[in-house]
C-alpha positions in Angstrom: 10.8 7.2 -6.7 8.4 6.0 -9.1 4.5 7.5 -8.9 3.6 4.3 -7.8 5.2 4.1 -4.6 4.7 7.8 -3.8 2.5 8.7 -1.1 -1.1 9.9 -0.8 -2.1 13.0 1.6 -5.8 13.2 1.8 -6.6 15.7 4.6 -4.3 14.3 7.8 -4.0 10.8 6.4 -1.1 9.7 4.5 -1.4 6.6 1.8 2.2 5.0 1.5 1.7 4.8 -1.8 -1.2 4.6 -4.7 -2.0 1.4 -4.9 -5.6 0.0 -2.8 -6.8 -3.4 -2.5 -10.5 -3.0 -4.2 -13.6 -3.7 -2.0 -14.3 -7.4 -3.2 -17.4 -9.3 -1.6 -16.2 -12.6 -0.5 -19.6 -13.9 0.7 -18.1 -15.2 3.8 -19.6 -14.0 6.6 -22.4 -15.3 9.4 -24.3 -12.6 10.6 -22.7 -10.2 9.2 -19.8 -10.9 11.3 -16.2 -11.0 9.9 -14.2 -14.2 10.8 -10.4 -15.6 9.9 -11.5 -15.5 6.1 -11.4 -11.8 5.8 -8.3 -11.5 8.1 -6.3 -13.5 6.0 -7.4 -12.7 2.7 -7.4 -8.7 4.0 -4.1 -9.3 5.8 -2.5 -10.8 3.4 -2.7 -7.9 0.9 -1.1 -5.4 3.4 1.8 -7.9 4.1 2.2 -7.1 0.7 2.4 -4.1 0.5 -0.7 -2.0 -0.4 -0.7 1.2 0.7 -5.1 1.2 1.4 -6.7 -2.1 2.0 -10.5 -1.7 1.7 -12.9 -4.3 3.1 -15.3 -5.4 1.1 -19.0 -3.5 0.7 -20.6 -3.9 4.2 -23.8 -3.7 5.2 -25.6 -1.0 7.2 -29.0 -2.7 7.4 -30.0 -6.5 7.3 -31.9 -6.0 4.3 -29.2 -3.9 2.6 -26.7 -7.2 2.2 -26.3 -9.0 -1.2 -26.6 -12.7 0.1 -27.0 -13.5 3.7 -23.2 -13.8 3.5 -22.4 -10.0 3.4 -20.9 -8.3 6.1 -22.2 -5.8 7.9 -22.2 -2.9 10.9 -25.3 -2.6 11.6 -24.8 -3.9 15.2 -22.3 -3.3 18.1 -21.2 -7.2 18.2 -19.8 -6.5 14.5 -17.4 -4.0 15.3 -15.3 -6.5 17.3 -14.0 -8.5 14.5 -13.1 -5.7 12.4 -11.2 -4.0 14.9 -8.7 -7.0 14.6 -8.4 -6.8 10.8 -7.7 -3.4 10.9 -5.5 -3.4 13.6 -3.5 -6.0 11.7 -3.6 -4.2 8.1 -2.3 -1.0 10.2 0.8 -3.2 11.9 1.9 -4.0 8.6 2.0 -0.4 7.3 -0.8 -0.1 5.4 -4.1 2.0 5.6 -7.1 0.3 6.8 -10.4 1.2 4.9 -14.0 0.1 4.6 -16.7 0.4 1.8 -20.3 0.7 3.8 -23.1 0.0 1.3 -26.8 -1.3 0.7 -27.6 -3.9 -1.9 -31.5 -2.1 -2.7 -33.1 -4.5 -5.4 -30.1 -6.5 -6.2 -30.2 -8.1 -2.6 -31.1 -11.3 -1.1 -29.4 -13.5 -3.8 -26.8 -16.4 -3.5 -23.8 -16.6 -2.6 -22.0 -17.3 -6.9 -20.1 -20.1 -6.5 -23.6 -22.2 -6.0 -24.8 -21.9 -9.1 -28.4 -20.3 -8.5 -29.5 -17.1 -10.1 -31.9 -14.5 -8.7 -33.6 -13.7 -5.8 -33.1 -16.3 -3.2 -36.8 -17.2 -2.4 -38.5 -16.2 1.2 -38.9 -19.8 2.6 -35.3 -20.4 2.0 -33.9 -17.1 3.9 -34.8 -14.3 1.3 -36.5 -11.9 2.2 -37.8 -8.5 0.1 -35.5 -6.2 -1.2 -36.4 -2.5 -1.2 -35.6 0.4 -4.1 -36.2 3.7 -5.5 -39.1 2.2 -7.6 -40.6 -0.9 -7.9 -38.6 -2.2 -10.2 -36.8 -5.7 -10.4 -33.4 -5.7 -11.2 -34.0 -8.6 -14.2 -37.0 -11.5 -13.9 -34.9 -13.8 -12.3 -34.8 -10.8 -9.1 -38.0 -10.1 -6.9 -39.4 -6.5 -7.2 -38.2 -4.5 -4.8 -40.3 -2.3 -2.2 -40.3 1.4 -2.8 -39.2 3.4 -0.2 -41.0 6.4 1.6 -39.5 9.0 2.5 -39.8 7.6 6.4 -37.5 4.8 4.9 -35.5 6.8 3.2 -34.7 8.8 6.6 -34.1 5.8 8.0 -31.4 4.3 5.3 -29.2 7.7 6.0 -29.6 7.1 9.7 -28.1 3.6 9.0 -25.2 5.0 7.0 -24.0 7.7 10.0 -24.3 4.6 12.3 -22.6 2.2 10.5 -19.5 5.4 9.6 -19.7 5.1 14.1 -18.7 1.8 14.1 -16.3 1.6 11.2 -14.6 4.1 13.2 -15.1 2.7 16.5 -13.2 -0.5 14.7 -10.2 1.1 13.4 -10.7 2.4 10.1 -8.8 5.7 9.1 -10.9 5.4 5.5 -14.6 5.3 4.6 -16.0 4.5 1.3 -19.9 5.2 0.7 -20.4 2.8 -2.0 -22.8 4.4 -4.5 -22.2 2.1 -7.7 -22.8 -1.0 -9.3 -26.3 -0.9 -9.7 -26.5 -1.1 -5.6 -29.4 1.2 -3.5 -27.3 4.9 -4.0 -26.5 3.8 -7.6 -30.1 2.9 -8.1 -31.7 6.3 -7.0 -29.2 8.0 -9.4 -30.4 6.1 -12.5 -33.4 6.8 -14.5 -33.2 2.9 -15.3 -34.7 2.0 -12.0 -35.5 5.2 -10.6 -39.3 6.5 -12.0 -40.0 8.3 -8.8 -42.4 11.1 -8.8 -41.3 12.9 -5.2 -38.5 14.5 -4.2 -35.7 11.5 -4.7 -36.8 11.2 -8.6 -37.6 12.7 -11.9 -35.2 15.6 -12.4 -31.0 15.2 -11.8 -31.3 17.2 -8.8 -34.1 14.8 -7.3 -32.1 11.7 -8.0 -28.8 12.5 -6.5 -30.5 14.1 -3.5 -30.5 10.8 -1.4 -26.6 10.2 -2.3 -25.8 14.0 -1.5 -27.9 13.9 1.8 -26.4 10.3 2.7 -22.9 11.8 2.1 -23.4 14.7 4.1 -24.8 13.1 7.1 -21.6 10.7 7.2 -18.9 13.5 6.7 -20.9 15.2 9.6 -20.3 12.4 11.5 -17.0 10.9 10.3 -14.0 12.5 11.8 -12.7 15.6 9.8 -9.0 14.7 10.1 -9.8 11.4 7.5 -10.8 11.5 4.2 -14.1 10.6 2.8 -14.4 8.5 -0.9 -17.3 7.8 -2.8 -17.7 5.1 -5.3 -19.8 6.0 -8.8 -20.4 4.3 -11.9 -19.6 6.7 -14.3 -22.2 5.2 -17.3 -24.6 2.8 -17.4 -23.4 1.9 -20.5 -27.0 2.3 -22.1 -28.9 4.9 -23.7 -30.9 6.9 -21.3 -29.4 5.8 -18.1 -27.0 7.7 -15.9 -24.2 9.3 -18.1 -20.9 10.4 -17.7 -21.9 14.3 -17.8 -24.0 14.0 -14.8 -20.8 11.9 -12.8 -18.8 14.8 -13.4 -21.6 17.3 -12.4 -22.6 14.7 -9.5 -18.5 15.1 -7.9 -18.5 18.3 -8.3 -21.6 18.4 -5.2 -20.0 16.1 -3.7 -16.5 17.7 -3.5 -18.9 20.9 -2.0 -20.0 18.6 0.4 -16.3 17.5 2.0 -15.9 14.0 0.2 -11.9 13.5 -0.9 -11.8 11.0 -3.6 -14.2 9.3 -6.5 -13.4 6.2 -6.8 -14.5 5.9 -10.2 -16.3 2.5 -11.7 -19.0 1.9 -14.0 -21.9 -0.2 -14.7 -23.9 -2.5 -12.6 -27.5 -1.2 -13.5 -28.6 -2.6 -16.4 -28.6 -6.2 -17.8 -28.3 -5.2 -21.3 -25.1 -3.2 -21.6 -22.8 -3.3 -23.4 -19.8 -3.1 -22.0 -16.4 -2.7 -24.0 -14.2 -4.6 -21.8 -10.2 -4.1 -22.1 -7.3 -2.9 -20.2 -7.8 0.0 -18.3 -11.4 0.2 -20.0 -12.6 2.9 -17.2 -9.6 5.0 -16.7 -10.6 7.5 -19.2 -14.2 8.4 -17.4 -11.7 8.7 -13.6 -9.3 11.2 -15.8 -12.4 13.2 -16.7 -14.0 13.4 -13.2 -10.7 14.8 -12.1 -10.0 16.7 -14.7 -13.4 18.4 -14.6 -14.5 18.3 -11.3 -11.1 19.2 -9.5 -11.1 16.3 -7.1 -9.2 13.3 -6.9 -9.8 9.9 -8.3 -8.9 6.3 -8.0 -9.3 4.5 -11.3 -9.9 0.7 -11.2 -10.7 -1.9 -14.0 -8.0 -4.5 -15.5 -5.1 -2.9 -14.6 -3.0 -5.9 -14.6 0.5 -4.3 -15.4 3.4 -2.9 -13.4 3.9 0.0 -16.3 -0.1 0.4 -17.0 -0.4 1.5 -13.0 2.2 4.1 -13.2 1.6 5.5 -16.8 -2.2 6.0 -14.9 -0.4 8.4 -12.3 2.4 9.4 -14.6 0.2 10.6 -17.4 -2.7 12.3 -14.6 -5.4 10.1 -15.6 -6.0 9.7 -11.5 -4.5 9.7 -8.1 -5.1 6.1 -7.2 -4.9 2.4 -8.7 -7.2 -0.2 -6.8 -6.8 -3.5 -8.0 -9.0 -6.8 -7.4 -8.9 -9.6 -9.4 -5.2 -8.9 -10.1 -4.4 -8.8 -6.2 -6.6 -12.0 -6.0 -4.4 -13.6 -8.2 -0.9 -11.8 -6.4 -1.5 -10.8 -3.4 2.1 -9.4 -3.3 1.7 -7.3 -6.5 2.8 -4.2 -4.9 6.2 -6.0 -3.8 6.4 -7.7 -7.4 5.3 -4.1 -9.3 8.2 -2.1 -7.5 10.6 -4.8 -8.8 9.7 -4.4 -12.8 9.7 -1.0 -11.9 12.9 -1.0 -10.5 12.3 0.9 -7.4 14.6 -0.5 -4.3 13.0 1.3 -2.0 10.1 -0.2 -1.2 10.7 -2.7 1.3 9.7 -6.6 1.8 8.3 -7.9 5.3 10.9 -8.7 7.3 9.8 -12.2 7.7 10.3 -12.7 3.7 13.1 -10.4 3.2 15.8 -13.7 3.0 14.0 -15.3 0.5 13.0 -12.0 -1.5 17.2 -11.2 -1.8 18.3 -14.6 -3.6 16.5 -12.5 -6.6 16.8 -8.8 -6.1 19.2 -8.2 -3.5 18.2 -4.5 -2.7 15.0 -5.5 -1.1 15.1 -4.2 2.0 13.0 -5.4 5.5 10.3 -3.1 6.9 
């Protein structure tokens, strides 16, 4: 079997194989509540075959969304609709997983495809985002609210809530989502965070709110099912948060019970520059597990049947999570295992007819 399509044990929860379906906003939701959008475009991805399908960042707090088109848990009536989803992405073999996040100073924009940049303004359904420092993400963004510490207390309470009702839903994976320039991201980064208190200054003050948000959650989140956080590795500018402190950042949070860094990077600064090709990340998730001794899912234009499994092959993580790719093939998996010649990974039953006029092995599940 090729690495690819080998399984995954983290703690009592088995991956099919390495391959997850990215956390990718889709701007889609009323009230935070999922609808048929994110059941097909979720669904879709298991029926073809990825081993961990991870809903897109979701909300714990009103205020912590991106656009007012996020979803979110924050309340019982959204645990409803995500049950379904995750009950269909388990009926089709694959893992169901959720990334629970909070925008900070880069929230209460629009929703891209409209066109309009920057804060979306109050009278029109904005409303103040909140940060480490007040400190706007670029002009075109409002400047954020500083947090007290009462606030701060109050974001963690949010997180253990929300990690209730993703399990209440379904999920068997959580994902505290801790990148991209987002809140967690934000206290981590000397770029946006100039706090004097506690949650600022030194390394130690700045990862205390991610370290205290991740223990709170494992506390609460069931010990049989793994735990993942998401970093940005770099900035990508001078003075922001660097590589060295990732890897000194998951080696805490291994201490503290999480299973898997799922490694990106970026997100905080405007001005980086960022030098964009394939698998342009991979080297900072083969570090982290190299270094820190924990396991990593790498993610970042990996477009390539061969280019996922020389990842694995070659050690460089434990996990390939795709996006724009498995927008553009949802069936990727299915289409990967066939340039990689592995017969043993096995089409819907429903397709399997049509799949055997070209490859003949393929096999229903």
């Amino acid at each position: 079997m090729t690495h690819l399509f080998q399984p995954l044990t983290l703690r009592q929860l088995t991956l099919p194989n390495r391959i997850a379906v990215s956390p990718m906003c889709q701007y889609s939701a009323e009230d935070g509540l999922a609808n048929d959008w994110h059941l097909v475009h979720l669904g879709s991805r298991a029926v073809g075959g990825a081993g961990l399908v991870l809903v897109e960042a979701t909300a714990v707090l009103p205020e912590g969304r991106i656009s007012a088109c996020d979803l979110g848990l924050w309340n019982e009536a959204q645990v409803e609709p995500l049950r379904r989803i995750a009950t269909f992405i388990e009926s089709q073999g694959a893992v169901p997983g959720i990334q629970l996040g909070h925008a900070g100073r880069k929230g209460s924009v629009w929703q891209p495809w409209l066109g309009r940049h920057g804060s979306v303004p109050l009278e029109e359904g904005g409303w103040l985002p909140v940060g480490p420092s007040a400190i706007a993400f670029d002009p075109e963004h409002r400047v954020p609210q500083a947090l007290d510490e009462a606030a701060i207390a109050s974001v963690i309470q949010a997180f253990v809530e929300a990690a209730g009702r993703a399990r209440r839903a379904g999920f068997k994976v959580l994902e505290i989502h801790a990148a991209h320039g987002y809140l967690l991201h934000q206290f981590l980064s000397p770029i946006s965070n100039q706090r004097q208190d506690g949650y600022g200054g030194s390394f130690a003050g700045r990862i205390r709110l991610l370290l205290e948000v991740s223990t709170a959650v494992r506390e609460s989140w069931p010990q049989a099912l793994p735990l993942f956080v998401r970093l940005s590795a770099t900035d990508w500018v001078e003075d922001g948060w660097s590589a060295d402190e990732t890897v000194e950042l998951a080696r805490h949070l291994k201490s503290l019970g999480v299973d898997l860094i799922d490694v990106s990077t970026g997100g905080t600064a405007v001005n980086a520059e960022i030098p964009i090709g394939p698998g342009y990340q991979t080297r900072f998730a083969e570090r982290i597990r190299r270094e820190a001794h924990i396991s990593t899912g790498t993610v970042g234009l990996i477009t390539e049947a061969v280019q996922a499994e020389h990842i694995l092959r070659t050690g460089q993580a434990d996990l390939v999570l795709l996006a724009r790719e498995l927008l553009r093939d949802p069936y990727w998996p299915l289409h990967a295992a066939e340039a990689l010649r592995d017969s043993e990974v096995p089409w819907p039953a429903q397709y399997v007819r049509a799949a055997q006029r070209d490859t003949p092995l393929r096999k229903p599940r």
